[in-house]
C-alpha positions as CSV (number, residue, x, y, z in Angstrom):
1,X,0.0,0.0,0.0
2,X,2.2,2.7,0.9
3,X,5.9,2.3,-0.6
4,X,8.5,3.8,1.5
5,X,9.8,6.4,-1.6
6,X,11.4,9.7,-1.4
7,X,8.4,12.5,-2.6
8,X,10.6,13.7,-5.0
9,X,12.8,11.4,-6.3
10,X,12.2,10.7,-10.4
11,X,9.5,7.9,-11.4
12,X,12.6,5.3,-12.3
13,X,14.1,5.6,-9.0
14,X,10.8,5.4,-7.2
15,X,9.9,2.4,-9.0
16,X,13.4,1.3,-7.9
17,X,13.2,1.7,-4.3
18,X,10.4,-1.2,-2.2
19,X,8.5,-1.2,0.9
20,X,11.4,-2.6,3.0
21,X,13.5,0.4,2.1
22,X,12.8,2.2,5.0
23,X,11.4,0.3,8.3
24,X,9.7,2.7,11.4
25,X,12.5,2.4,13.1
26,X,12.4,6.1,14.7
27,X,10.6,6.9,17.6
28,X,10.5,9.6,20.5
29,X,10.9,8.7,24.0
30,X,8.2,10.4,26.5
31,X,10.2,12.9,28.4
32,X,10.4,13.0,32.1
33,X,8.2,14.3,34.0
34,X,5.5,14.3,30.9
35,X,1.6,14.9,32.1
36,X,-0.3,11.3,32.6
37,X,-2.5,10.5,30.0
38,X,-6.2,12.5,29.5
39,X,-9.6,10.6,31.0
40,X,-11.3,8.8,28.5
41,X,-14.1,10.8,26.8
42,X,-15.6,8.2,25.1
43,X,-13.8,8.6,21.8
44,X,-12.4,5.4,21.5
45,X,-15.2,2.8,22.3
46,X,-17.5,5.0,19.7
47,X,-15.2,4.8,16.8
48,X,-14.6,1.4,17.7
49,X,-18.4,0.6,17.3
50,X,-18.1,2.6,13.9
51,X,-14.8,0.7,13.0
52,X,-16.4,-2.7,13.5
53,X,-19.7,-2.0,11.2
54,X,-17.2,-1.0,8.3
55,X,-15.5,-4.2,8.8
56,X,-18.6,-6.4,9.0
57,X,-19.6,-4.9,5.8
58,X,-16.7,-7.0,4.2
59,X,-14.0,-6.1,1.6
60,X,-14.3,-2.7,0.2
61,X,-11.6,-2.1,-3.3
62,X,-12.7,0.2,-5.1
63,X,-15.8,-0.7,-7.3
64,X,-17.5,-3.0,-5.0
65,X,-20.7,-3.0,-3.5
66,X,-19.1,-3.1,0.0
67,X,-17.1,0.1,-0.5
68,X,-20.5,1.9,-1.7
69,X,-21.8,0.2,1.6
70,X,-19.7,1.7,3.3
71,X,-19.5,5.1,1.9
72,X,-23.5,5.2,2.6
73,X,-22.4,4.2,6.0
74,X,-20.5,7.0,6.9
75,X,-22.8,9.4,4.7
76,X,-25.1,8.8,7.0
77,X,-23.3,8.7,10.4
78,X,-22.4,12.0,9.7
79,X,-25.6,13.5,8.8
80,X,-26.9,12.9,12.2
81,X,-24.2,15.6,13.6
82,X,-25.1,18.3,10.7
83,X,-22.2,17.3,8.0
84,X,-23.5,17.1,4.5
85,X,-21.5,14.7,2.3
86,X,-21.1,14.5,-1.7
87,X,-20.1,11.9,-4.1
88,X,-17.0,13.0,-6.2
89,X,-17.0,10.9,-9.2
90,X,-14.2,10.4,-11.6
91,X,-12.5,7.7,-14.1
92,X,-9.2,7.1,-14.3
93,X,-7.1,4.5,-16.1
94,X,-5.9,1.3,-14.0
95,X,-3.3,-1.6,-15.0
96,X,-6.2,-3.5,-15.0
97,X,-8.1,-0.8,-17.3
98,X,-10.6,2.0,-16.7
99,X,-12.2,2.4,-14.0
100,X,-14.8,4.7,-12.0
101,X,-13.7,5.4,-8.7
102,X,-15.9,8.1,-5.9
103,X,-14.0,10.2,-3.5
104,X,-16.5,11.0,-0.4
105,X,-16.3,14.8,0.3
106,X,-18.2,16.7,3.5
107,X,-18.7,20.0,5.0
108,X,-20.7,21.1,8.0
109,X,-23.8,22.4,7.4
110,X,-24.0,25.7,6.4
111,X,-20.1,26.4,5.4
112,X,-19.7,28.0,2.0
113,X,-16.2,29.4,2.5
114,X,-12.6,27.6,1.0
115,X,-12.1,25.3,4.2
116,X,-8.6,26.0,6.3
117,X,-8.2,22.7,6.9
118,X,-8.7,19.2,5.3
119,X,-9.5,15.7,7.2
120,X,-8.8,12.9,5.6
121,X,-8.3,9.2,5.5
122,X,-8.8,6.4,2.6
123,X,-11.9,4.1,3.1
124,X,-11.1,1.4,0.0
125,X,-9.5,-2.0,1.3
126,X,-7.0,-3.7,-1.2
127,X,-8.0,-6.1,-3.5
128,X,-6.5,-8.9,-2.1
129,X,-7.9,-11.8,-4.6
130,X,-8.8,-15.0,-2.9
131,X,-8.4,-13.3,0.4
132,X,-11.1,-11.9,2.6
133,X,-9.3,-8.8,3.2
134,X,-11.6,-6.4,5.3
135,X,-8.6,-3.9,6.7
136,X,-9.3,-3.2,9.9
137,X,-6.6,-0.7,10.5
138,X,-5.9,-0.6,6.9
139,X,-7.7,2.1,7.0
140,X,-11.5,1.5,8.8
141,X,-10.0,2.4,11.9
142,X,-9.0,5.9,10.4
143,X,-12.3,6.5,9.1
144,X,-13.7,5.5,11.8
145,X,-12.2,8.2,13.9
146,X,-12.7,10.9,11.6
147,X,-16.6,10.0,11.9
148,X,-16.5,10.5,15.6
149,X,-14.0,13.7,15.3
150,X,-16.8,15.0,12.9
151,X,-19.0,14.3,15.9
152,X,-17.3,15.8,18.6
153,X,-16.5,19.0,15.7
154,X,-20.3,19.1,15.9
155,X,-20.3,20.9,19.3
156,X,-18.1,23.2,17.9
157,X,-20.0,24.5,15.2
158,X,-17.2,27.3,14.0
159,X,-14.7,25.3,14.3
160,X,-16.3,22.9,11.9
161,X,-17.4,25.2,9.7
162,X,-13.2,25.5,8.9
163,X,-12.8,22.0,8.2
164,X,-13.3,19.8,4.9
165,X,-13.6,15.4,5.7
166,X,-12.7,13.6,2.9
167,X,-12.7,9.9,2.4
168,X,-10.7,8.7,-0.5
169,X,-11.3,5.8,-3.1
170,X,-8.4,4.1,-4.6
171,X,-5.9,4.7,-2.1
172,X,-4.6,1.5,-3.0
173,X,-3.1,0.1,-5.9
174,X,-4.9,-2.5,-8.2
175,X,-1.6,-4.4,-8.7
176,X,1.2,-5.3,-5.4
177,X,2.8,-1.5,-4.7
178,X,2.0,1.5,-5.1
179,X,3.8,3.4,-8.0
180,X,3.6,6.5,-9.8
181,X,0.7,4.8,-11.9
182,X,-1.0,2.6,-9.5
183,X,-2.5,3.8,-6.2
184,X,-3.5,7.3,-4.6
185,X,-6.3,7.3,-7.4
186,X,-8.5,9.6,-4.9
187,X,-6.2,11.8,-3.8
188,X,-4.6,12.7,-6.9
189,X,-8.2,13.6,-8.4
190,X,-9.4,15.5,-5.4
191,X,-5.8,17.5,-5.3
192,X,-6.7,18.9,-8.7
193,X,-9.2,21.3,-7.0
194,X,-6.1,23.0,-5.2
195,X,-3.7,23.4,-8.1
196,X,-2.4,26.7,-8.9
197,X,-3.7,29.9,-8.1
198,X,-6.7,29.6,-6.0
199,X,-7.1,29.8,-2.3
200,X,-6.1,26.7,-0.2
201,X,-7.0,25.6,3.1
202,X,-3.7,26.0,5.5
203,X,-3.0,22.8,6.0
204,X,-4.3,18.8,6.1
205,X,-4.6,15.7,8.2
206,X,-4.2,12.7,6.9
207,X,-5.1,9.8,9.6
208,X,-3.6,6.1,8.7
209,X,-3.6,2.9,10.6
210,X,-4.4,4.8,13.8
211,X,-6.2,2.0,15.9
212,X,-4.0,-1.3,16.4
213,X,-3.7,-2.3,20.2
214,X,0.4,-1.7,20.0
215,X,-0.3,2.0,18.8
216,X,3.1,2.9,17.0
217,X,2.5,6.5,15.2
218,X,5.4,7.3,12.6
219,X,4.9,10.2,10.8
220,X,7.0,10.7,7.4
221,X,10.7,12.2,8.0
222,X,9.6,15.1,5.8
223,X,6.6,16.4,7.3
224,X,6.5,19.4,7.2
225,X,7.6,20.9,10.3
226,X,5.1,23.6,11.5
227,X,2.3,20.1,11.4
228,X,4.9,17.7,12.9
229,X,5.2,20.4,15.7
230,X,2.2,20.9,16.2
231,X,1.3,17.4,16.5
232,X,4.3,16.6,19.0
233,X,2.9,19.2,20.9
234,X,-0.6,18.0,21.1
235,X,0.5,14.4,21.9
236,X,2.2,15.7,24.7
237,X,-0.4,17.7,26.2
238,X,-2.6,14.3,26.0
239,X,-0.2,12.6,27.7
240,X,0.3,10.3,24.9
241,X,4.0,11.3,23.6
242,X,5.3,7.8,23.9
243,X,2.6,6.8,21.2
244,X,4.3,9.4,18.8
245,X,7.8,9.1,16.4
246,X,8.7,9.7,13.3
247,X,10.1,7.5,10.7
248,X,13.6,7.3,8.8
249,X,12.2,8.4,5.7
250,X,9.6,9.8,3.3
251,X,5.9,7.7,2.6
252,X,3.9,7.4,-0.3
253,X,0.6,8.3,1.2
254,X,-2.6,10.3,0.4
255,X,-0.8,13.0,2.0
256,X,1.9,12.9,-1.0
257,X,-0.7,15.1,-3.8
258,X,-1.6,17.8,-1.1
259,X,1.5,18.4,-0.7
260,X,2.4,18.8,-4.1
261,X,0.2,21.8,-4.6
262,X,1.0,23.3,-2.0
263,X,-1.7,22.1,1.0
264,X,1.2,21.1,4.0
265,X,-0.4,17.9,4.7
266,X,0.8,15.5,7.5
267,X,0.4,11.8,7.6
268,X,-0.5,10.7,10.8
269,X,0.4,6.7,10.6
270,X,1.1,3.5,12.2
271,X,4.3,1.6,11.9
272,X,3.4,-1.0,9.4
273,X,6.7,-1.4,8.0
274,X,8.2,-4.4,10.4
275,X,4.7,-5.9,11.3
276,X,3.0,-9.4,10.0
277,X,-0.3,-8.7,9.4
278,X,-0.1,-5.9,7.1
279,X,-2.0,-6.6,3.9
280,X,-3.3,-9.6,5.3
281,X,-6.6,-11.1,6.5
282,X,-5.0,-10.9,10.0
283,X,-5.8,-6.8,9.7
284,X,-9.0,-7.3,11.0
285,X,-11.1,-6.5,14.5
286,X,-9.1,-8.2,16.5
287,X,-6.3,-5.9,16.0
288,X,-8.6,-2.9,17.1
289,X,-8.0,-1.4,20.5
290,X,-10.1,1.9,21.8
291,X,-7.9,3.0,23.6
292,X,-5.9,3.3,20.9
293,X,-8.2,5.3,19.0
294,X,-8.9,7.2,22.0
295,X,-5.0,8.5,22.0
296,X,-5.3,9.3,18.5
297,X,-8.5,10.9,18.4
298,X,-8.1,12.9,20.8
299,X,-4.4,14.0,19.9
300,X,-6.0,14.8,16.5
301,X,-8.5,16.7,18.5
302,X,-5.9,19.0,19.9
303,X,-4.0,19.6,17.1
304,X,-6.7,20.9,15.2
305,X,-8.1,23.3,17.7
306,X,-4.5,24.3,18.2
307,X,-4.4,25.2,14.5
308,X,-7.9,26.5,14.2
309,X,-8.3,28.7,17.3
């Protein structure tokens, strides 16, 4: 899913470099003295509920009737707290041939205005072909917790006015790794809105892989700074800095086309790159912790109102 490639390195030396090239290996130790973790507010156990009704849905790649299940799931999770979501339809060419992928797009009720920030996560699950893969942290989990964060934003009605949810199709690739042709389908569409000289929201938030029980976030080595501070800094007020590293190099995420013009997006992962079960049919429920998604709910939480006072 997500080859470990520099963002700006040519296509042949992308293509060139695999996922092994780079492990998680990097992490920051909780300093001394650091503030015990924030009471639970509920977070986790909701988006765990959420989390396990995407998976019992089944797979989701992109064209199936279980990813449109599931987008109609989270269209309509969100409507109860006043966020109105839109279908973004597009075709695009595949290894396997064209294809019509949908990109889930939402703003709160009411908001008319360029958003400041983008909330995002990819809700497709890999074709994995004789393999009932229903990815569980690859990447329900993460939508998931933007379903509740959209809930909790609810509360906060100006706040949420600022902020744009999307869900992405085609974060996968069709075929084993993501390459410059194959994979970030969603992304790479929606980015075309933001290309060149138009107003851009500030920044974006891109959650990954945020729920496993052994909660390991590794944000890319070249995230851009002002987000990865921010982030550190929100982690530690929750009392949740042990959770938090970053890894020895760049990602090839959904974060990758925001970036490119010019959205400073962060991704906000989990250290896949060493496990066993990534890609597999062991990515499923049992993997899911709330507590995890707690921590990174409500770090993600307190960045954003941190960044949108």
């Amino acid at each position: 899913m997500h080859s470990l490639r520099s963002v700006r390195l040519p296509p042949f030396v992308l293509l060139a470099l695999g996922v092994s090239s780079c492990l998680f290996l990097g992490c920051k130790s909780e300093p001394a003295g650091a503030p015990a973790a924030q009471a639970s507010h509920g977070y986790g156990e909701r988006a765990y509920a959420h989390t396990a009704a995407i998976v019992a849905i089944g797979p989701r790649p992109p064209g199936s009737e279980g990813l449109d299940k599931a987008r109609g799931y989270v269209t309509a999770e969100l409507a109860k707290h006043g966020w109105v979501a839109v279908a973004q339809v597009f075709e695009v060419a595949t290894p396997k041939g064209p294809m019509t992928m949908t990109n889930l797009v939402a703003r709160f009720k009411g908001a008319t205005t360029t958003p400041e920030a983008i909330l995002c996560a990819h809700i497709d699950s890999k074709l994995m072909v004789g393999s009932e893969f229903v990815g569980a942290d690859d990447a329900a989990s993460a939508v998931a917790a933007i379903v509740e964060i959209a809930r909790v934003l609810a509360e906060e009605p100006a706040r949420a006015a600022r902020v744009e949810l999307v869900f992405f199709d085609g974060e996968e690739s069709i075929e084993s790794n993501i390459t410059e042709t194959d994979g970030l389908y969603g992304s790479n569409h929606y980015a075309k809105a933001w290309q060149g000289e138009v107003a851009k929201p500030r920044f974006g938030i891109l959650l990954d892989m945020i729920g496993h029980r052994d909660l390991r976030i590794r944000i890319p080595s070249d995230s851009p700074e002002h987000l990865r501070a921010a982030l550190m800094a929100a982690a530690e007020k929750r009392g949740a800095l042990e959770h938090f590293g970053i890894a020895r190099g760049p990602i090839i995420d959904d974060h990758v086309p925001l970036n490119r013009v010019g959205v400073p997006t962060i991704d906000v992962i989990g250290d896949f790159g060493s496990t066993s079960w990534w890609h597999t049919p062991a990515d499923n429920l049992d993997l899911i912790d709330p507590k995890s998604l707690e921590i990174s709910i409500g770090t993600t939480l307190e960045m954003l109102r941190s960044l949108l006072p």
